[in-house]
Chimera marker file (.cmm) of the C-alpha trace (Angstrom):
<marker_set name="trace">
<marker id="1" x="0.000" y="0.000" z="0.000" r="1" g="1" b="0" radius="0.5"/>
<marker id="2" x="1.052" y="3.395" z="-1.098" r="1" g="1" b="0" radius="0.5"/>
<marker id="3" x="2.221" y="5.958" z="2.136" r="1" g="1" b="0" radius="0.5"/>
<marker id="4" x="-0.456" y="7.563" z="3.880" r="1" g="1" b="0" radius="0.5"/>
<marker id="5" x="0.992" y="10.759" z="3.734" r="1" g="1" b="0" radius="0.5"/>
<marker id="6" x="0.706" y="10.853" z="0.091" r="1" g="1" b="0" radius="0.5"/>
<marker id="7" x="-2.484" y="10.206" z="-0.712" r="1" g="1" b="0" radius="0.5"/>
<marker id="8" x="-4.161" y="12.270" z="2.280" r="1" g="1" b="0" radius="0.5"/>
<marker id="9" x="-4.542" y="15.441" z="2.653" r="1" g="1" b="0" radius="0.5"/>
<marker id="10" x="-3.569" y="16.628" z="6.077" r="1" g="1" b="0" radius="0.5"/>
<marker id="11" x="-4.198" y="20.293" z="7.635" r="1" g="1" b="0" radius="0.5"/>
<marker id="12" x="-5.171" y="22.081" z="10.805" r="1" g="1" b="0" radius="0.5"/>
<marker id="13" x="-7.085" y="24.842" z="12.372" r="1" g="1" b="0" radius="0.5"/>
<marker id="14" x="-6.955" y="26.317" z="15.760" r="1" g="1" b="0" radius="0.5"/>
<marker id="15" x="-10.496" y="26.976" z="16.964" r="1" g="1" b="0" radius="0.5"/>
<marker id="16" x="-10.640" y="29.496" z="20.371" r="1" g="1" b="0" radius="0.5"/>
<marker id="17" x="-12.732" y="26.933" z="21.872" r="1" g="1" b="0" radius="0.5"/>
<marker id="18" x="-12.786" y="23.627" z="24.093" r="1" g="1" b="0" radius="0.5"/>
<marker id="19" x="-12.580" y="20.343" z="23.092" r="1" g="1" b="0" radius="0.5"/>
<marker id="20" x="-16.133" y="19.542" z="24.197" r="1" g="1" b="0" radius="0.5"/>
<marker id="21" x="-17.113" y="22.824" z="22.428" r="1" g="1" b="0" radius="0.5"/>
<marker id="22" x="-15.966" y="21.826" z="19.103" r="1" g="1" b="0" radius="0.5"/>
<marker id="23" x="-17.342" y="18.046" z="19.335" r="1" g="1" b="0" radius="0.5"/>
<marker id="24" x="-20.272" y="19.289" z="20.445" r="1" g="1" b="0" radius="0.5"/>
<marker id="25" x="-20.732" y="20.904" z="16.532" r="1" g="1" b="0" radius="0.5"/>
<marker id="26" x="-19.654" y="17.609" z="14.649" r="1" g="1" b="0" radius="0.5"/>
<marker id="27" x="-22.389" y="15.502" z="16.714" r="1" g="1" b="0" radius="0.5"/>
<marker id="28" x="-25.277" y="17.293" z="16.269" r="1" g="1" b="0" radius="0.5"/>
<marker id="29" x="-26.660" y="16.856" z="12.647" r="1" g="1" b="0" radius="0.5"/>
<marker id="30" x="-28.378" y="20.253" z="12.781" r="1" g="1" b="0" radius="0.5"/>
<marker id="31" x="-25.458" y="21.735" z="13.137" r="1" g="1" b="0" radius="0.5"/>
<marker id="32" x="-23.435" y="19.516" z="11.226" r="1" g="1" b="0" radius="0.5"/>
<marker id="33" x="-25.487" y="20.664" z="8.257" r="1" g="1" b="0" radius="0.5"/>
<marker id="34" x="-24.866" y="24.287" z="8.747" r="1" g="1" b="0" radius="0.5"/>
<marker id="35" x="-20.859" y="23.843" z="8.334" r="1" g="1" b="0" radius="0.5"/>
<marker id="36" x="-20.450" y="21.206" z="6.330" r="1" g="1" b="0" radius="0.5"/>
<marker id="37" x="-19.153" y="21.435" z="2.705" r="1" g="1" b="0" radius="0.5"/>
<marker id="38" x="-17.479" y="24.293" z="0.992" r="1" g="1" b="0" radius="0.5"/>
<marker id="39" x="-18.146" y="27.496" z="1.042" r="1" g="1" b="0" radius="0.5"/>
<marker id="40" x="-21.716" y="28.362" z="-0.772" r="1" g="1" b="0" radius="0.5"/>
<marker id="41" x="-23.016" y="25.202" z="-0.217" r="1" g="1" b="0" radius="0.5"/>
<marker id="42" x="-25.247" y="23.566" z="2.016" r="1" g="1" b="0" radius="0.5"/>
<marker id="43" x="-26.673" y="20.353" z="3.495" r="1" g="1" b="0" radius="0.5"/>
<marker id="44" x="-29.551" y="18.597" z="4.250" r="1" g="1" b="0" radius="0.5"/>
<marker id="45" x="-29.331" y="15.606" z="6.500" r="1" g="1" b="0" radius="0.5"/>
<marker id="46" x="-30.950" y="12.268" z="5.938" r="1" g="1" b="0" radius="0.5"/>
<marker id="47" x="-29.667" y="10.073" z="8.332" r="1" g="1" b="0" radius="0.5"/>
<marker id="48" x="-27.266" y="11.026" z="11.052" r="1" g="1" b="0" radius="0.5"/>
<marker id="49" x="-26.447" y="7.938" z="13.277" r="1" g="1" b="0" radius="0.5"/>
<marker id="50" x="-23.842" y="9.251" z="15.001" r="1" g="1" b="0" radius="0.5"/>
<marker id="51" x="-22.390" y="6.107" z="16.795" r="1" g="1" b="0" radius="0.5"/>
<marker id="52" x="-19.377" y="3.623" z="15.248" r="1" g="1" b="0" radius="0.5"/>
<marker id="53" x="-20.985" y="1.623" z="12.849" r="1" g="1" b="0" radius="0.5"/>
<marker id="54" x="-23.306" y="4.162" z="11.929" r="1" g="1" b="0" radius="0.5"/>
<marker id="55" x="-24.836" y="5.249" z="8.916" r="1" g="1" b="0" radius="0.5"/>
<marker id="56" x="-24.439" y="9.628" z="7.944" r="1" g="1" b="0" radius="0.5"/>
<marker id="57" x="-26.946" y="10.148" z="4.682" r="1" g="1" b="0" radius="0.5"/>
<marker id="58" x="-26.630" y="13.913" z="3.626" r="1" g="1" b="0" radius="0.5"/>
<marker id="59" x="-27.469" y="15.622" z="0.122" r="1" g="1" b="0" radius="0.5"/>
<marker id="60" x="-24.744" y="18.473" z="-0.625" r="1" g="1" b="0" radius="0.5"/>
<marker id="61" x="-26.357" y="21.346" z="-2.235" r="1" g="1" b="0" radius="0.5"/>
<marker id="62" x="-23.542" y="23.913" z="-4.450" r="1" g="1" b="0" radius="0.5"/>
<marker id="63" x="-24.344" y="27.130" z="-5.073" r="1" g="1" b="0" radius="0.5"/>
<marker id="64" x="-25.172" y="26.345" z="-8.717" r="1" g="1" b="0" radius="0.5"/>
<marker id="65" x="-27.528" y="24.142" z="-7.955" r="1" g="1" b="0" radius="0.5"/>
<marker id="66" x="-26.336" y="21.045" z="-8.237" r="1" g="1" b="0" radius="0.5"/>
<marker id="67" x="-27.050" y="18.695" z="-5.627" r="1" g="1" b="0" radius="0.5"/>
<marker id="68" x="-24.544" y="15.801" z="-4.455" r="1" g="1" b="0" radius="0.5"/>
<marker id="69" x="-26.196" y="12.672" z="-2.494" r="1" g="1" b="0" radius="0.5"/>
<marker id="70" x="-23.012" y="11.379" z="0.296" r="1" g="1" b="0" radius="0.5"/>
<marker id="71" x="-23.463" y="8.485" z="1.918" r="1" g="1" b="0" radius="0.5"/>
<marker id="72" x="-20.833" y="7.710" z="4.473" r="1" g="1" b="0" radius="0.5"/>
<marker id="73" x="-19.807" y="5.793" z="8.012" r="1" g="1" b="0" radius="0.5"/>
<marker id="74" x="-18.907" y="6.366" z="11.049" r="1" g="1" b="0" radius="0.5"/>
<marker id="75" x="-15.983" y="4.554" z="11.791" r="1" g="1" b="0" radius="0.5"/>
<marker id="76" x="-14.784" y="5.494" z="15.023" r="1" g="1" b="0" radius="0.5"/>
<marker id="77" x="-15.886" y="8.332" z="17.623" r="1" g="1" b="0" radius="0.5"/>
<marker id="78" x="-14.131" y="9.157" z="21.151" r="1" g="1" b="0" radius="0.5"/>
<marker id="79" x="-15.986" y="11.587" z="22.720" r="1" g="1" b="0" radius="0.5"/>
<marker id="80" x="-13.888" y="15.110" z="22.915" r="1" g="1" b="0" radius="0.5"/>
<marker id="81" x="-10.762" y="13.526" z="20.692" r="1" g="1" b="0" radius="0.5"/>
<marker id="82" x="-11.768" y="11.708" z="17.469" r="1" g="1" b="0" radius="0.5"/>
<marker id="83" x="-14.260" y="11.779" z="14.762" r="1" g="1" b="0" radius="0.5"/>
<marker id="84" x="-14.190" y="9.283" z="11.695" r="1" g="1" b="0" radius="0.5"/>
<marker id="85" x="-15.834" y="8.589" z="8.730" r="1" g="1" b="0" radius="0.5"/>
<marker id="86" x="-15.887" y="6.551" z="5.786" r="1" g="1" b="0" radius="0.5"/>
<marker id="87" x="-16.938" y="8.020" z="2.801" r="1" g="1" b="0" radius="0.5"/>
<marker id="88" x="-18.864" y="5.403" z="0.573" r="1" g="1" b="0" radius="0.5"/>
<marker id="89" x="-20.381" y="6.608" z="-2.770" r="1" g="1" b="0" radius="0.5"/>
<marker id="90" x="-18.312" y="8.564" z="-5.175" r="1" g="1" b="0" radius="0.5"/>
<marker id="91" x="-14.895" y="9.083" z="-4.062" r="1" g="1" b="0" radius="0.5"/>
<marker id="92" x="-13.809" y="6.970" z="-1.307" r="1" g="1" b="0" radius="0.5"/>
<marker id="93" x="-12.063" y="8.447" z="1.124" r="1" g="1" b="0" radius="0.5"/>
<marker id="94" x="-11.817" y="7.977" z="5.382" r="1" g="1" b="0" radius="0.5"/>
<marker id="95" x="-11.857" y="11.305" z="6.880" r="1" g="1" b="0" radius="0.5"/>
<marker id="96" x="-10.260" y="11.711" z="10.675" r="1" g="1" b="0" radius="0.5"/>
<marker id="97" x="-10.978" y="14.668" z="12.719" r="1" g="1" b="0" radius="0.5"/>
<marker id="98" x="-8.434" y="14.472" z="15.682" r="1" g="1" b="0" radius="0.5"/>
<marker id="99" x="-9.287" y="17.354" z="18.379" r="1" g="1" b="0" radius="0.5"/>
<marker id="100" x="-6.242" y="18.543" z="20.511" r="1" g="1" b="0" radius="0.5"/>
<marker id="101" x="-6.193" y="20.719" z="23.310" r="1" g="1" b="0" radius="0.5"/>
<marker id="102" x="-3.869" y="23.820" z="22.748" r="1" g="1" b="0" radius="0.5"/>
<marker id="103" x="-3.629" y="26.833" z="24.847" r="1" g="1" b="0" radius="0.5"/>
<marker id="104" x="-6.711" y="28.650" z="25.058" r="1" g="1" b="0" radius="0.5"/>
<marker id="105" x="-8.637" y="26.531" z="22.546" r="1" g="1" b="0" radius="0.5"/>
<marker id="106" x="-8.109" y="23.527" z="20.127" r="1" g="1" b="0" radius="0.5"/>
<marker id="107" x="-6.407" y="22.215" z="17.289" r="1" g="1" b="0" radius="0.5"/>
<marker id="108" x="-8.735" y="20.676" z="14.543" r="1" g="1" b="0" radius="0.5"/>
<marker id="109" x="-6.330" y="17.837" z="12.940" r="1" g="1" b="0" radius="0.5"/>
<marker id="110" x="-8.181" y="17.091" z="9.709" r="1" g="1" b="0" radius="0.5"/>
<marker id="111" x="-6.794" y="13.878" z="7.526" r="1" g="1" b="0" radius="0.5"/>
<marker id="112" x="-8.559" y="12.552" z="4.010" r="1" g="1" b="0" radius="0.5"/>
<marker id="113" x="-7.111" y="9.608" z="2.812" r="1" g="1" b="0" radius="0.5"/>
<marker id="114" x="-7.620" y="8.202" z="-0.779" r="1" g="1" b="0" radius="0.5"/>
<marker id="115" x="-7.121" y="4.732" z="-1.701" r="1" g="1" b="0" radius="0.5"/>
<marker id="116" x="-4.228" y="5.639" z="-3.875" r="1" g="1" b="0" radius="0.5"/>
<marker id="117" x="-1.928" y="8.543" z="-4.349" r="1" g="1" b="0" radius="0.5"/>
<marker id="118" x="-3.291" y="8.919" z="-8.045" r="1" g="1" b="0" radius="0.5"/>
<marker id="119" x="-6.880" y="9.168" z="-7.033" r="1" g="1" b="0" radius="0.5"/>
<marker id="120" x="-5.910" y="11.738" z="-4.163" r="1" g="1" b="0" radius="0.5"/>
<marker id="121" x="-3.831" y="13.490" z="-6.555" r="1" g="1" b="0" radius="0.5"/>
<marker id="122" x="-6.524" y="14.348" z="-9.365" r="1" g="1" b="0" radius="0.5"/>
<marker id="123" x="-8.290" y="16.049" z="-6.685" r="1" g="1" b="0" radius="0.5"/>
<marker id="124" x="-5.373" y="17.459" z="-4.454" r="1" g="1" b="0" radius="0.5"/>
<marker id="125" x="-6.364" y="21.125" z="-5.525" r="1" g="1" b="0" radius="0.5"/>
<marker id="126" x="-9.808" y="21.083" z="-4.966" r="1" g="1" b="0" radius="0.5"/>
<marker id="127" x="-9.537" y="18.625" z="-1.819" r="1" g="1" b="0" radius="0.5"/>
<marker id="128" x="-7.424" y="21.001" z="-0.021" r="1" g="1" b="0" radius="0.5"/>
<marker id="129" x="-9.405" y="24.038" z="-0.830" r="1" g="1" b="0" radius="0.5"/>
<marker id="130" x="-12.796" y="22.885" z="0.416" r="1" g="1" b="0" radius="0.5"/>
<marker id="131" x="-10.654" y="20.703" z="3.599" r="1" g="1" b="0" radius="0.5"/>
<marker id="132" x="-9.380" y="24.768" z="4.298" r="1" g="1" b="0" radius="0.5"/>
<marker id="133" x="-13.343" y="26.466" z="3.855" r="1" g="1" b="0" radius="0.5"/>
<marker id="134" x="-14.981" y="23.360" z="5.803" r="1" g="1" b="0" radius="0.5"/>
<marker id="135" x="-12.541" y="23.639" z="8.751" r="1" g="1" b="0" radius="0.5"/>
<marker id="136" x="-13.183" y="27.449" z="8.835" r="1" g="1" b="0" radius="0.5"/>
<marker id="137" x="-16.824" y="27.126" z="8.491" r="1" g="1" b="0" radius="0.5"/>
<marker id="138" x="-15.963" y="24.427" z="11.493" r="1" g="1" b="0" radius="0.5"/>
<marker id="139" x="-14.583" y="26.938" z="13.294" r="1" g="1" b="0" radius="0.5"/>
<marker id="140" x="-17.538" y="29.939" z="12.932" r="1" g="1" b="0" radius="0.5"/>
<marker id="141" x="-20.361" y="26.975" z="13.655" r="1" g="1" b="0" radius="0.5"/>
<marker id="142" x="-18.368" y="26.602" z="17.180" r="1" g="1" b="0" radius="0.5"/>
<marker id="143" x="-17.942" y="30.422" z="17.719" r="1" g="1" b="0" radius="0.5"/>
<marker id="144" x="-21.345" y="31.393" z="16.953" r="1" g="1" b="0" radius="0.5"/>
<link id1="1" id2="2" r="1" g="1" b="0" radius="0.2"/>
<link id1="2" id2="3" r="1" g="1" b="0" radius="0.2"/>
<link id1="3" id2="4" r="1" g="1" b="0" radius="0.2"/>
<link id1="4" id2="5" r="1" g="1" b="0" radius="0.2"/>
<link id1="5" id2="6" r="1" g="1" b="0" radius="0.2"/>
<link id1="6" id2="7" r="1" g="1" b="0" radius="0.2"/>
<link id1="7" id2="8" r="1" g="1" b="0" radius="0.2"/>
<link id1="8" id2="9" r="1" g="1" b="0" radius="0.2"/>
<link id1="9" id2="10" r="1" g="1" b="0" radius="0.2"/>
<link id1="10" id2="11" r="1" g="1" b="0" radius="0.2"/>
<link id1="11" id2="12" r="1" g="1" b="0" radius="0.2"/>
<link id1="12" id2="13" r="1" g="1" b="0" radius="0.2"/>
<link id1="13" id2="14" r="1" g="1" b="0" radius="0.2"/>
<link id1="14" id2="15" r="1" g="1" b="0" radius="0.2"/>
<link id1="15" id2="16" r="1" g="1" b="0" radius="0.2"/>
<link id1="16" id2="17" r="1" g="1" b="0" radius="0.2"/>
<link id1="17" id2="18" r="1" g="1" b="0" radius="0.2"/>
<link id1="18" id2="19" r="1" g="1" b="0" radius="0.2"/>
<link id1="19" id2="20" r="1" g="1" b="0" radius="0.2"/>
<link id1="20" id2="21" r="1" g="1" b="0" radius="0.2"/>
<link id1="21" id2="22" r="1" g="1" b="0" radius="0.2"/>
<link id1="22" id2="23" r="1" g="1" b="0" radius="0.2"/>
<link id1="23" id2="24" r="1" g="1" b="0" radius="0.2"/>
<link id1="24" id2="25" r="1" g="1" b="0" radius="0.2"/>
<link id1="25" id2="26" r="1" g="1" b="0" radius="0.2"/>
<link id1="26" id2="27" r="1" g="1" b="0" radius="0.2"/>
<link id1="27" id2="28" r="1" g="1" b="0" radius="0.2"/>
<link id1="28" id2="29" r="1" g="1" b="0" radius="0.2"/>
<link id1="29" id2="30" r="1" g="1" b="0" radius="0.2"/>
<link id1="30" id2="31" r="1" g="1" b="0" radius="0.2"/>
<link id1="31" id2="32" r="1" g="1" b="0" radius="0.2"/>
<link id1="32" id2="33" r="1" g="1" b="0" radius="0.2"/>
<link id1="33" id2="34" r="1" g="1" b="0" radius="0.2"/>
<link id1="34" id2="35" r="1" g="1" b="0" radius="0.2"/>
<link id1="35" id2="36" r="1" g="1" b="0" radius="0.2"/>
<link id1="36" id2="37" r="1" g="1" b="0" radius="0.2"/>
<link id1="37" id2="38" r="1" g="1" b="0" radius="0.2"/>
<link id1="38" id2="39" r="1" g="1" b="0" radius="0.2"/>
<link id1="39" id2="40" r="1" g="1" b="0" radius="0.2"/>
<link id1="40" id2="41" r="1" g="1" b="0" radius="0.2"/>
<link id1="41" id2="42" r="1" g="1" b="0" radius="0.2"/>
<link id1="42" id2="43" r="1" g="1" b="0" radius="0.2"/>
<link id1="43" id2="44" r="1" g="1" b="0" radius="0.2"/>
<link id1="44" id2="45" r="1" g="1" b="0" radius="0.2"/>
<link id1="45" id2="46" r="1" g="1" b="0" radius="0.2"/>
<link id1="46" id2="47" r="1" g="1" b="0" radius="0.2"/>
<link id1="47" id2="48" r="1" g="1" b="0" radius="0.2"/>
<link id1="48" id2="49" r="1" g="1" b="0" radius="0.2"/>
<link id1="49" id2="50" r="1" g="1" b="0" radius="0.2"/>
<link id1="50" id2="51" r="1" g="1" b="0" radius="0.2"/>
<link id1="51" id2="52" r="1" g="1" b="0" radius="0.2"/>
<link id1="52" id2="53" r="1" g="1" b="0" radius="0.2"/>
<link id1="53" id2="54" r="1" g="1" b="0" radius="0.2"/>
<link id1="54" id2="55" r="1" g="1" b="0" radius="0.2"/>
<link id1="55" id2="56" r="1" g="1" b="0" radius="0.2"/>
<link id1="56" id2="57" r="1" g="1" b="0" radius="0.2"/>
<link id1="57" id2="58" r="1" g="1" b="0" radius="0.2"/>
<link id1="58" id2="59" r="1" g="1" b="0" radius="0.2"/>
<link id1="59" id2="60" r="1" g="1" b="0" radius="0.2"/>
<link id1="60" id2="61" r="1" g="1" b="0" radius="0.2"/>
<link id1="61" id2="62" r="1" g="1" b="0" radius="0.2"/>
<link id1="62" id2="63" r="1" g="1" b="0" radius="0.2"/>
<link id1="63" id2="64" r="1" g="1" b="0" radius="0.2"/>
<link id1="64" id2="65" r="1" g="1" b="0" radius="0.2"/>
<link id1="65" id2="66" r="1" g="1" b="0" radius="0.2"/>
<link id1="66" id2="67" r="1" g="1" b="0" radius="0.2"/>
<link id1="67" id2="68" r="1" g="1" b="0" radius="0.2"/>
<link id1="68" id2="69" r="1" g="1" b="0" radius="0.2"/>
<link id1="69" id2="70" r="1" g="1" b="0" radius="0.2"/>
<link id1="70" id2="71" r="1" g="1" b="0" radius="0.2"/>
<link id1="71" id2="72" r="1" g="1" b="0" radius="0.2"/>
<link id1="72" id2="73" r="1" g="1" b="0" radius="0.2"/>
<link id1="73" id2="74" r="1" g="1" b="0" radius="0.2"/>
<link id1="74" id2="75" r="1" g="1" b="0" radius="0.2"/>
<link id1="75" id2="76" r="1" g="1" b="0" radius="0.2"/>
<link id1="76" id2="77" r="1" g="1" b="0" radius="0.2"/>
<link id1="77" id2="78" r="1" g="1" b="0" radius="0.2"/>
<link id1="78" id2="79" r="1" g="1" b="0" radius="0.2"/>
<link id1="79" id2="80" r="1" g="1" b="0" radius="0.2"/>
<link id1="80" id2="81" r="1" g="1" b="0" radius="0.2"/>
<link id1="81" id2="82" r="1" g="1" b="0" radius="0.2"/>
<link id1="82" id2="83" r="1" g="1" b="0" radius="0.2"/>
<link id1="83" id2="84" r="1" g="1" b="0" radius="0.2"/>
<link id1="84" id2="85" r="1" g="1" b="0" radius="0.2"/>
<link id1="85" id2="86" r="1" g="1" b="0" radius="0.2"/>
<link id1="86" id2="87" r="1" g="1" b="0" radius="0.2"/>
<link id1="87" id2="88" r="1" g="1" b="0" radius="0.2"/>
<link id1="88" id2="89" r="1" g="1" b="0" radius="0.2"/>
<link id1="89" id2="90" r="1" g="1" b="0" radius="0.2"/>
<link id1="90" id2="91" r="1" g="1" b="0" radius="0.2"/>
<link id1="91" id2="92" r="1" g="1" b="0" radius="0.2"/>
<link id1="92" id2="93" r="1" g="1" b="0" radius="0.2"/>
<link id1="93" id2="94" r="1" g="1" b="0" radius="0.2"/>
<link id1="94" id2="95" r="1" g="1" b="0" radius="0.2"/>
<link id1="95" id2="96" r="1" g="1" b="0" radius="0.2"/>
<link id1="96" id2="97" r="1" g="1" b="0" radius="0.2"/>
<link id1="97" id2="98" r="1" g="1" b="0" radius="0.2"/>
<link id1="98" id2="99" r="1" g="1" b="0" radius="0.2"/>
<link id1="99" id2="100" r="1" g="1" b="0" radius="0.2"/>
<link id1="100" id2="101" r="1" g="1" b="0" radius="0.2"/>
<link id1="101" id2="102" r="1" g="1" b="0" radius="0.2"/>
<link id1="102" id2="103" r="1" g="1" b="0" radius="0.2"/>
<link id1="103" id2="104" r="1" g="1" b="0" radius="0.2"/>
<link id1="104" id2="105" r="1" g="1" b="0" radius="0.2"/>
<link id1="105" id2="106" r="1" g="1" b="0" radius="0.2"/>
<link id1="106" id2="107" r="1" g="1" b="0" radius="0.2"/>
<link id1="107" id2="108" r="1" g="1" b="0" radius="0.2"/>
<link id1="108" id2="109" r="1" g="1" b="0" radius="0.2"/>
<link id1="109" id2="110" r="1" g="1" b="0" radius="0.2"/>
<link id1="110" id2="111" r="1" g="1" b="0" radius="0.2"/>
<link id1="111" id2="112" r="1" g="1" b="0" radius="0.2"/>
<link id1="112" id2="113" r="1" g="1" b="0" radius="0.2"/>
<link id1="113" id2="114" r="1" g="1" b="0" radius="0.2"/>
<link id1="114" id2="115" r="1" g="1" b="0" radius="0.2"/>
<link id1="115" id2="116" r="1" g="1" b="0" radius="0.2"/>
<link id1="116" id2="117" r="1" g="1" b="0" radius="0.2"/>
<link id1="117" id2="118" r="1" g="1" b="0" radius="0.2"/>
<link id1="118" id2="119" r="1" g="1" b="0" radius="0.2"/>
<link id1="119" id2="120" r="1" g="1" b="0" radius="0.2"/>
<link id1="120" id2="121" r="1" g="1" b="0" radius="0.2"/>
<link id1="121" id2="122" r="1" g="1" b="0" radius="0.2"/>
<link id1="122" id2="123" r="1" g="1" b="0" radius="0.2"/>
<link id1="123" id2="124" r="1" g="1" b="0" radius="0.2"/>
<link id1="124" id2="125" r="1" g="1" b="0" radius="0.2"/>
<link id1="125" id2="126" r="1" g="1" b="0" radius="0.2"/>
<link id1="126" id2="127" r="1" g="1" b="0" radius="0.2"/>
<link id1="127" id2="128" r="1" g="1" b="0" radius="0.2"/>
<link id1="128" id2="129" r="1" g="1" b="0" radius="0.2"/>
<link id1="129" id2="130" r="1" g="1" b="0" radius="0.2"/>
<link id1="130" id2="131" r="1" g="1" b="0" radius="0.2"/>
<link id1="131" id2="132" r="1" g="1" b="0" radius="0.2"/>
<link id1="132" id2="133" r="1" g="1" b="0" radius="0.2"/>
<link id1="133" id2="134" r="1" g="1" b="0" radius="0.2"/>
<link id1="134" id2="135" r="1" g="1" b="0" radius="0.2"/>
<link id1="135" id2="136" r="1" g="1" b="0" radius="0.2"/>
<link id1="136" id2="137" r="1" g="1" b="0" radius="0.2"/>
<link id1="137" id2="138" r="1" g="1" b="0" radius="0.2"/>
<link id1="138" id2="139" r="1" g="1" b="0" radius="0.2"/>
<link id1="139" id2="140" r="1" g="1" b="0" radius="0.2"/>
<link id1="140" id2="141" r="1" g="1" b="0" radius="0.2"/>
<link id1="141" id2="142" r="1" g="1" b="0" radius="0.2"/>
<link id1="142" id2="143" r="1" g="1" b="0" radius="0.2"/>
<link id1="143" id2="144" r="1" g="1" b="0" radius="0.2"/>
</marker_set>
């Protein structure tokens, strides 16, 4: 298998917040749905079984328009720390949200991994831009 580190893409974002605080965004699908995706779009939430194992059914909705059905699952969740999924239609990816206490607020570790470095790398440019815009909509969710 090809190196993780070259077929993810890996960034971070310090939120002002708690731990708790921030989890407490990505576990509640009504909020969940107003953060999620790039910037312009939005989501509406189908199923949001928020437990390992469990299913997350969401239709993304671009500015244009278009409308993008996701159907993923949760892979692992510790409360306050972690937050996986695996994406299962369309691209396949596993997304890890690690949460890390630093100074006066958190550090949002955000990982998507591809199956292979050519897969992640017809997409690197886009992937990394929406990673950046959904980590900062992340972080205004929690701060609102």
């Amino acid at each position: 298998m090809e190196s993780i580190d070259h077929r993810s893409d890996i960034r971070s974002h310090f939120i002002a917040a708690s731990p708790s605080t921030v989890f407490a965004a990505m576990n509640s699908p009504d909020r969940v749905a107003r953060w999620w995706g790039p910037d312009g779009f939005s989501s509406t939430m189908h199923v949001f079984d928020f437990q390992p194992g469990g299913s997350w059914v969401l239709t993304m909705h671009a500015p244009d328009g278009a409308d993008y059905p996701n159907e993923s699952q949760f892979a692992r969740i510790v409360p306050d720390e972690l937050w996986e999924i695996e994406h299962l239609n369309g691209h396949h990816f596993t997304l890890t949200q690690e949460l890390k206490p630093s100074g006066e607020g958190t550090e949002v570790c955000w990982r998507k991994t591809f199956e292979t470095v050519a897969h992640y790398q017809g997409l690197a440019t886009f992937v990394a831009s929406a990673n950046q815009q959904n980590l900062e909509r992340l972080a205004a969710e929690v701060l609102r």
